[in-house]
N, C-alpha and C positions, 0 to 999 in steps of 0.2 A: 746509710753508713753501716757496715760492716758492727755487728756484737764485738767486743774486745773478747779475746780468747782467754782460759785460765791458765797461771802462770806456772811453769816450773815446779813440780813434778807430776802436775794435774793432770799438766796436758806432754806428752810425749811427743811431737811429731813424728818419729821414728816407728811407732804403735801400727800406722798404715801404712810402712815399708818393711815389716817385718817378713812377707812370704809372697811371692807369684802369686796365690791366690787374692788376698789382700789389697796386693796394689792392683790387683785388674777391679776389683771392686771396687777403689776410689778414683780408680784412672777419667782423667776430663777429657781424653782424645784418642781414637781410635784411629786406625790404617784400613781400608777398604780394598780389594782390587778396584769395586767402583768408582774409587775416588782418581784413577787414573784414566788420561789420556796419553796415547802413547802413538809417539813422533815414530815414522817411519819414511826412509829415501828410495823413491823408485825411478830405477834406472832404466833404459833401450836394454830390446836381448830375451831371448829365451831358458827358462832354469840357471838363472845370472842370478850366484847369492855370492857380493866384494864386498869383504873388509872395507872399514874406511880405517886409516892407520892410526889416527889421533885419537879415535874413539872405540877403543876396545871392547867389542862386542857386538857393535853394530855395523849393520850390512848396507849396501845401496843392493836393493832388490828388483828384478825384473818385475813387470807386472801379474806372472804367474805365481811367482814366489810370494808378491806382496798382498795376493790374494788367501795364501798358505798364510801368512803372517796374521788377516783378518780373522783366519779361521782360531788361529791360535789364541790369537784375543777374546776374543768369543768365549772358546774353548774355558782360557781362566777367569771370565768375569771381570774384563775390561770393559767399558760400553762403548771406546769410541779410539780410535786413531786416527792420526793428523796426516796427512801426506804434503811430502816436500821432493819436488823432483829435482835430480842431477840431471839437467838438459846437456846435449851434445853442443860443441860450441858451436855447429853451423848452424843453429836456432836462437844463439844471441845475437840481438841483434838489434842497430839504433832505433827502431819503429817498435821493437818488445810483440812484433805480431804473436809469435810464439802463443802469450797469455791468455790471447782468449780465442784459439784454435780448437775448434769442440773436440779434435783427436790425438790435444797434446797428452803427453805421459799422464797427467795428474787426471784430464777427463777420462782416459782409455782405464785406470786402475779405478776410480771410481765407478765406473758404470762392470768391470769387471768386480769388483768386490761387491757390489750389488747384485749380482745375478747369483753371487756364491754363497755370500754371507748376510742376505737383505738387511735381520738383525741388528747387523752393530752399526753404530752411527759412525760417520765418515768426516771430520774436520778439512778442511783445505787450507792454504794460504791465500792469501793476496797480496802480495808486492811484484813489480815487475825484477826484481834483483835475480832472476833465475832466468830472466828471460833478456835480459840487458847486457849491452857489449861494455857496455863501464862497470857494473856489477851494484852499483845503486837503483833504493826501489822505485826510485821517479825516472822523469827522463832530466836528461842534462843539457842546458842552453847557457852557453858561454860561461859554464862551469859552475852556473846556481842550477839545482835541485829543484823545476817549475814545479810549483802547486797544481794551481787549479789543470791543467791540461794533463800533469798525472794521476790526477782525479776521473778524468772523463777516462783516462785507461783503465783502470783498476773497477771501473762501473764496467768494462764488457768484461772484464777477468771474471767477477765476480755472476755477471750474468750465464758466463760459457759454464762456471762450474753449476751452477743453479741447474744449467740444464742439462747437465750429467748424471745430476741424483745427490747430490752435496745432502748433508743437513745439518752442518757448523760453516758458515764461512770465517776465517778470522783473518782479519783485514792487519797488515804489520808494518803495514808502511809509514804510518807518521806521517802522514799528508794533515791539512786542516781540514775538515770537513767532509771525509770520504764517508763517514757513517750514514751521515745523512743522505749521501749521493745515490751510496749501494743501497740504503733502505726504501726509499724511493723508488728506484728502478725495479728492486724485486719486486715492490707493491704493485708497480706500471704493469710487469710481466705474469702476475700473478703466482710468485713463487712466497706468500704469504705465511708461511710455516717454515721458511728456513732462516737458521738461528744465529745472529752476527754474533761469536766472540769477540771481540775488538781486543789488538793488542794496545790498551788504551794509556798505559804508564810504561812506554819503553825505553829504556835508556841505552843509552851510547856507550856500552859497554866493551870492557877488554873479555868479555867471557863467550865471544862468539865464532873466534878463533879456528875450532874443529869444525862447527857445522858449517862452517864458510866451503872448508876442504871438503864437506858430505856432498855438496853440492856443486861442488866446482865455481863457487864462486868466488875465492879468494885472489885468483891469479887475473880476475878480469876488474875489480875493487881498485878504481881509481880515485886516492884522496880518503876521507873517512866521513863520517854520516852524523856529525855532529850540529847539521843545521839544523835538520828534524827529526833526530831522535835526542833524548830526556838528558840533561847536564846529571851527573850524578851526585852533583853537588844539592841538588834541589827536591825538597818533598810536595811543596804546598800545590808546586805547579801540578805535581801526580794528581792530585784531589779536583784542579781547575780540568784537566784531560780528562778524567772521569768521568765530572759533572755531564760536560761537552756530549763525549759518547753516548751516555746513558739518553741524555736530553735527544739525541739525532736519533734513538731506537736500535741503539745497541742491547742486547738480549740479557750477556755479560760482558764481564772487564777481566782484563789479566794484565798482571804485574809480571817484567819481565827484566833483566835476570829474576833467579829466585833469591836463593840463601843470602845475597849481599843485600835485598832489597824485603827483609822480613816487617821492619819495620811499615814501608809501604803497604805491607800485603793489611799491616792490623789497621791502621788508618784508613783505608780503601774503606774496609767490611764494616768498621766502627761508625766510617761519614754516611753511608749509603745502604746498605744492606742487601746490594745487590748479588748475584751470582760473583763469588770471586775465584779467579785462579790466579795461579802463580806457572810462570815456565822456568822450571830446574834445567838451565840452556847445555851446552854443550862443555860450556868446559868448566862448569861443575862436576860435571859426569866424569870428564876426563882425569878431573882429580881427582878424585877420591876412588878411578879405578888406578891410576897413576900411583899413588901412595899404598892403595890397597896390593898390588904385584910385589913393590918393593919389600912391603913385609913390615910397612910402617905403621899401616891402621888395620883393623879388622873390618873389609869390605863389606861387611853383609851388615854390620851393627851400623856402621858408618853409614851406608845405604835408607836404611831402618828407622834411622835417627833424622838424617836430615830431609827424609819425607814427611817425617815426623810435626818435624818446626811447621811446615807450610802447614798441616790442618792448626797446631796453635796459635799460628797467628792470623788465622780468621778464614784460612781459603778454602774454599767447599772440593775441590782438586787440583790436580796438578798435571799438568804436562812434563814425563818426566822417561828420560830412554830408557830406565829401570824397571818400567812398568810391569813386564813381561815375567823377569826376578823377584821381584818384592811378590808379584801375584801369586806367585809359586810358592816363596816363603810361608805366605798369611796362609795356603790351604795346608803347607806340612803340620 
């Protein structure tokens, strides 16, 4: 039980907000570049750096560029970015081969960012939704979302990147049981050192709207993905998905949206004490760049702040498309 504090005029609390110096001396949470992972879209093409229009700032990059992009991370003391590719549409497709093709976009920039950048560690995705002609991350049989059979896909996805040089898989699909599938199989294969993020609390969220368009999958998104991904009505279940994950050899967990899902993030770190993240999605970003053009918020505080929330409420980083900005910030 906490001492009772003295009362009025003993104790001040205003005494340890009186200067810059002061409050960094009592501050409980700090901002790292380390503390970020940072999402990037790599697209077909040579010195191909395209706007994506809903999300101001960021680019779909060819894989030369997205190797430039590693270096930069690097550069400011980021340790790791995610790759999510914008596939051409004649690669979606109802079989999803695409996925675990050793020479799709996401293997070719991984084994390219390796040879440039060995260094920085390298996250992937796992869901078939980039590689699907419905734009869902399973496959679809007479309009239900199969489990188990989009499990056995997501185990060569995950295999192909294994064998590219990965050393984050993070599995997003909301399948039952895929952790234990893909941790399994890497055991089988001997890729024993690479490390499942698990999007393991996802919700069915309205905040994924832009990245849908980063990747071109918004136009191909028949129906919505509310059978297996997270009611956002509901916390308790976050903790039973967790538990699941962690139990199957999942490395970490991430809570996804961020900012509307803080309370999650503190529940997660408080039940379990595992590795936590949070994904700051895409149309967090878009707002608060959205509001910040208009002249409505101060972008950079706004930015600052709400990277902020995720380490207080327990998450050890973030995945967040600011990364690259805020890094900049903490070295001026």
């Amino acid at each position: 039980m906490r001492p009772t504090q003295a009362p009025y005029p003993l104790t001040r609390l205003r005494r340890t907000r009186r200067s810059s110096a002061i409050r960094s001396l009592v501050a409980q949470n700090s901002l790292s570049p380390a503390d970020f992972i940072w999402p990037v879209f790599v697209r077909e093409g040579n010195d191909v750096q395209e706007p994506v229009p809903s999300m101001p700032g960021v680019m779909r990059r060819s894989v030369d560029r997205v190797v430039e992009a590693a270096r930069e991370a690097h550069d400011l003391g980021i340790p790791a970015i995610c790759l999510f590719p914008y596939t051409d549409a004649a690669n979606r497709t109802e079989d999803c081969a695409e996925a675990w093709n050793p020479d799709n976009l996401s293997n070719r920039a991984t084994r390219a960012i390796k040879d440039a950048v060995p260094d920085i560690a390298i996250m992937t995705d796992v869901a078939l939704d980039p590689y699907s002609d419905t734009g869902h991350d399973g496959f679809v049989r007479d309009g239900e979302i199969v489990n188990d059979e989009t499990v056995a896909a997501l185990v060569r996805q995950a295999l192909s990147q294994a064998d590219a040089g990965v050393d984050i898989i993070g599995p997003s699909d909301m399948m039952d049981g895929r952790i234990g599938a893909i941790r399994d199989a890497l055991e089988q294969q001997g890729h024993h050192d690479v490390l499942l993020l698990s999007y393991a609390a996802k919700y069915a969220s309205a905040f994924y709207g832009p990245f849908r368009d980063a990747v071109g999958a918004s136009g191909a998104l028949k129906g919505d993905k509310k059978t297996y991904q997270m009611d956002p009505a509901n916390s308790d279940e976050a903790l039973r998905c967790v538990a699941r994950d962690l139990n199957e050899g999942a490395d970490m967990v991430m809570v996804k949206p961020g900012m509307p899902y803080l309370d999650i993030c503190r529940r997660v770190k408080d039940a379990f004490g595992a590795p936590t993240y949070a994904y700051q999605v895409s149309g967090e970003y878009a707002m608060i760049q959205a509001a910040a053009a208009q002249g409505w918020i101060d972008g950079d505080r706004a930015m600052a702040e709400s990277l902020m929330a995720f380490k207080r409420a327990g998450c050890d980083g973030i995945l967040t498309y600011f990364a690259p900005q805020m890094a900049r910030a903490l070295q001026s």
